[in-house]
C-alpha positions as CSV (number, residue, x, y, z in Angstrom):
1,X,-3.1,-11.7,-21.2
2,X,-6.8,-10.6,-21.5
3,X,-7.6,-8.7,-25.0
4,X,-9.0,-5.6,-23.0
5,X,-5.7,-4.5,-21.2
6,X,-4.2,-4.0,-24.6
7,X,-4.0,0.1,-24.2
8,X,-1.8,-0.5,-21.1
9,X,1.7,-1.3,-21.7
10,X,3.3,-4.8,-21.1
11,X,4.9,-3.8,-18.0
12,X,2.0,-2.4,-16.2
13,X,0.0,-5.3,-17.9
14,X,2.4,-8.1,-16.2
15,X,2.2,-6.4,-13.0
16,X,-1.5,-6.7,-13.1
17,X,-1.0,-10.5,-14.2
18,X,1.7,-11.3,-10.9
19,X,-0.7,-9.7,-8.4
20,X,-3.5,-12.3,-9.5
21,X,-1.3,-15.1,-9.6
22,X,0.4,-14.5,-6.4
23,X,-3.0,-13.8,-4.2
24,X,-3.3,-15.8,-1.1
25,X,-6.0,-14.4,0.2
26,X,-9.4,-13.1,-0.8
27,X,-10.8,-9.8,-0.9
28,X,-13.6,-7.9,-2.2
29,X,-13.4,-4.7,-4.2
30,X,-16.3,-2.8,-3.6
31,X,-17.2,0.0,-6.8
32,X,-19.8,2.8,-6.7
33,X,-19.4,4.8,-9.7
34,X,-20.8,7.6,-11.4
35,X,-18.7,8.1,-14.6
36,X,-18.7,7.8,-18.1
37,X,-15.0,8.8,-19.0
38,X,-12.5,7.4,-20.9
39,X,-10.3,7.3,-17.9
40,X,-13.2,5.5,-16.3
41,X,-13.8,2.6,-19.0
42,X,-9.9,1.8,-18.8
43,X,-10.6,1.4,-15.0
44,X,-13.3,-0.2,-15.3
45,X,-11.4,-2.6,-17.3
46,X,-8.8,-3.6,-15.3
47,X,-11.3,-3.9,-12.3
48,X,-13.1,-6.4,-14.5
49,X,-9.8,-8.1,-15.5
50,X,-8.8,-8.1,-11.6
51,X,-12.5,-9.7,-10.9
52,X,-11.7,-13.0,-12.8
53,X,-9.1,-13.7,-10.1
54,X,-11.0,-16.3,-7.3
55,X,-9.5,-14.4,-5.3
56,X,-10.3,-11.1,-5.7
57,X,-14.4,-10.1,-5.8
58,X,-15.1,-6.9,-7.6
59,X,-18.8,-5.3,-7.5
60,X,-19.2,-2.7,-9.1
61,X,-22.4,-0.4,-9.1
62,X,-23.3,2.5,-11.0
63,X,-25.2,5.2,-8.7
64,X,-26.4,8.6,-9.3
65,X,-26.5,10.0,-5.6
66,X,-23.1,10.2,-5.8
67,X,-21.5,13.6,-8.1
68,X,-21.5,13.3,-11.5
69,X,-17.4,11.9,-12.3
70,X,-17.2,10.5,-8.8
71,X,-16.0,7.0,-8.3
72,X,-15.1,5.3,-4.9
73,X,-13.0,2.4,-4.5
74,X,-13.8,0.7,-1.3
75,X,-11.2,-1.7,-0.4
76,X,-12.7,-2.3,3.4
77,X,-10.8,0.2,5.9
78,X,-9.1,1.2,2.6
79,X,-11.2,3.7,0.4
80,X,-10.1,5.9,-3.0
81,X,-11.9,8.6,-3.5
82,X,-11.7,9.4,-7.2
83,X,-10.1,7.3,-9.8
84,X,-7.0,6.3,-9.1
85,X,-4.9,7.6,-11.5
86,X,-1.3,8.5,-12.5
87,X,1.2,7.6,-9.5
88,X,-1.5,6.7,-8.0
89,X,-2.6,3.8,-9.6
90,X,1.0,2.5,-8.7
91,X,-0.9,2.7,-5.3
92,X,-3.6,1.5,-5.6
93,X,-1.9,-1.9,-7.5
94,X,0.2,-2.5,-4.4
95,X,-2.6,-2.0,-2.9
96,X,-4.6,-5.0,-3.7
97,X,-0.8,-6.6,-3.8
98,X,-0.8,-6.5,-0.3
99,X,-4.1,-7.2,0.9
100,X,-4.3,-10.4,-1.3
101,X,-1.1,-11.3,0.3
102,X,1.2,-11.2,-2.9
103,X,3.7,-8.8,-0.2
104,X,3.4,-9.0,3.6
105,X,6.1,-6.0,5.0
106,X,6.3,-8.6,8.1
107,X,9.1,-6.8,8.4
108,X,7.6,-3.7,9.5
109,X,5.5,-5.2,12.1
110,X,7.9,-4.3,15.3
111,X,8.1,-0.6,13.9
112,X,4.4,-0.4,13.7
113,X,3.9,-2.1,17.3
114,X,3.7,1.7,18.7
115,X,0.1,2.5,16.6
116,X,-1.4,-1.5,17.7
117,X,-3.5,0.9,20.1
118,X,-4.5,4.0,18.3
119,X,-7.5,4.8,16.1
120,X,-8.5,7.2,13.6
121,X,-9.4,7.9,10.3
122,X,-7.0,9.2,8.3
123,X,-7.2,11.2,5.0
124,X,-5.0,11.6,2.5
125,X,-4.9,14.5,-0.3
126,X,-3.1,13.3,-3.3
127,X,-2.0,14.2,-6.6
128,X,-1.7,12.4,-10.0
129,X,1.9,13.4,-10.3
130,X,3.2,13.3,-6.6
131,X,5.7,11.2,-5.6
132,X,5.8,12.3,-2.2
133,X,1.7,11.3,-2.5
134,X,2.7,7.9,-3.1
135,X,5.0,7.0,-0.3
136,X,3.1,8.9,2.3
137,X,-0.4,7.0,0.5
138,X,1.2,3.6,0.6
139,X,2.9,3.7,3.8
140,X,-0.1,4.7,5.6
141,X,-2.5,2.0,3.6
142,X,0.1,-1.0,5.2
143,X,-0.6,1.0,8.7
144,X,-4.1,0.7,7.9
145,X,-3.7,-3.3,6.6
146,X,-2.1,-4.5,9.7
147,X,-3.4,-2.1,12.5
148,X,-7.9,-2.5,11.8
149,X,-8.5,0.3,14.3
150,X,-6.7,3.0,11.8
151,X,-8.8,3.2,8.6
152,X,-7.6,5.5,5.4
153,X,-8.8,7.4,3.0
154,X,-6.9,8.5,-0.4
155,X,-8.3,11.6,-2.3
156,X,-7.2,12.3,-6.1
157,X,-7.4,15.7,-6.3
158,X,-6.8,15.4,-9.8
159,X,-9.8,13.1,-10.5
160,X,-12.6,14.0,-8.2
161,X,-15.6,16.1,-9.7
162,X,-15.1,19.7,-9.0
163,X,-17.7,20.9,-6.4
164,X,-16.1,17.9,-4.3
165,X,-12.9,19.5,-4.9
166,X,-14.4,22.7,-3.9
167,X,-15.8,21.4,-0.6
168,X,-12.1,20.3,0.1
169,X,-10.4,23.7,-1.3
170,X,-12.5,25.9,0.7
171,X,-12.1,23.4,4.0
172,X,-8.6,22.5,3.6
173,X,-6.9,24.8,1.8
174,X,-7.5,28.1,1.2
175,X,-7.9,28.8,5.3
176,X,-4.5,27.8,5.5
177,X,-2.7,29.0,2.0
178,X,-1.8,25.7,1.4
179,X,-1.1,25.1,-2.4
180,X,0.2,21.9,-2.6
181,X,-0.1,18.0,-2.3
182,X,0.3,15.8,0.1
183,X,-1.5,16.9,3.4
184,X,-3.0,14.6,5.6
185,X,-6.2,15.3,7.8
186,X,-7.5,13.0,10.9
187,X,-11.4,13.6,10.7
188,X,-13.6,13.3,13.7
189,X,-16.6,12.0,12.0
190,X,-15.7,9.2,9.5
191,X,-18.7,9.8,7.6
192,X,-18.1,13.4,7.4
193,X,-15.1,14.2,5.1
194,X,-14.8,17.6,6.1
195,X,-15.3,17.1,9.5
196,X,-11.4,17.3,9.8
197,X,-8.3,19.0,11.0
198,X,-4.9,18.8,9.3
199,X,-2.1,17.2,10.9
200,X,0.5,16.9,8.4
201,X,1.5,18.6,5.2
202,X,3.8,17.7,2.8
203,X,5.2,14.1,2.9
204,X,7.8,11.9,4.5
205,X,10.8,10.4,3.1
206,X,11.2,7.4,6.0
207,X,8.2,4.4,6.8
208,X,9.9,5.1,10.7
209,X,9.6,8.5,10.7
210,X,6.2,8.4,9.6
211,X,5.2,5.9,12.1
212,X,6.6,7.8,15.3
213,X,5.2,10.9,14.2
214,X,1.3,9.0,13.4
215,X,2.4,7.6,17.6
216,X,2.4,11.2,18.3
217,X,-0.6,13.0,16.6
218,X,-3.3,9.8,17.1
């Protein structure tokens, strides 16, 4: 195990290790970044570490016409917005899991037959310390994985700089007294993140639940 993972622990460090050597298939992490954290050189780390894999591309570039803190993790119709931290690194592992093949959920394909025809971009805002974030974050990135036309979008709330947050608080929230984490919006212009509407808030417990309402709201 590589030298600069040693202020993980082993656990998380093994994890990392399994989803390298059980890639099938190759994928490219894309990286714009403007940070200089701590929480961003451990990232940065383990993108690097992640980048040795020949099955996994990592490019990483450092911008500045992005806000100052801001990193986004572009994993194709896939994107974090802010580091991807806390319970939400647990996503964003799994993640890569299953887009380099390491899990499949094949299982899940007849139960997600119902969205092979809808579209949309959906966003997600999440918290550090959320567990209902991480289900509803990780059931809707395998929606995303095996249906092309639904893309997703996962926001930290707890890592993005704060005049983004703002944008979002004043969009999103405070219309609408919501004080809490997870809420889900569908936007109308993907390259407008608060071009949206809320469709759900708070998360759900059950992948079919989730799925038949998605049927019904796309």
């Amino acid at each position: 195990m590589s030298e600069e993972l040693e202020f993980l622990d082993e656990e998380v460090r093994n994890a990392l290790q399994e989803i390298i050597d059980k890639a099938k298939r190759k994928i490219t992490i894309n990286v714009r970044a403007n940070a200089d954290s701590d929480l961003w050189a451990g990232f940065e780390k383990i993108l690097k570490f992640f980048g040795k894999s020949s099955k996994i591309k990592v490019k990483i570039e450092k911008v500045s016409n992005i806000e100052e803190g801001m990193v986004i993790v572009d994993l194709g119709n896939i994107e974090f917005f802010g580091i991807p931290s806390g319970d939400l690194f647990g996503v964003f592992m799994n993640t890569v899991y299953l887009l380099t093949g390491g899990i499949t959920f094949d299982d899940l394909s007849e139960l997600i037959n119902p969205l092979k025809k809808k579209r949309g971009v959906i966003m997600t805002m999440a918290g550090e310390e959320c567990p209902h974030c991480v289900n509803l974050s990780f059931y809707t990135n395998i929606i995303a994985h095996k249906v092309p036309t639904i893309s997703h979008i996962i926001v930290n709330v707890d890592s993005i700089p704060d005049g983004m947050f703002k944008l979002f608080y004043e969009k999103y929230f405070k219309p609408y007294n919501i004080n809490y984490v997870p809420i889900q919006i569908l936007l109308e212009d993907p390259n407008d993140l608060l071009s949206g509407r809320i469709f759900m808030r708070g998360g759900e417990e059950y992948f079919e639940v989730y799925v038949k309402y998605l049927s019904e709201h796309l």
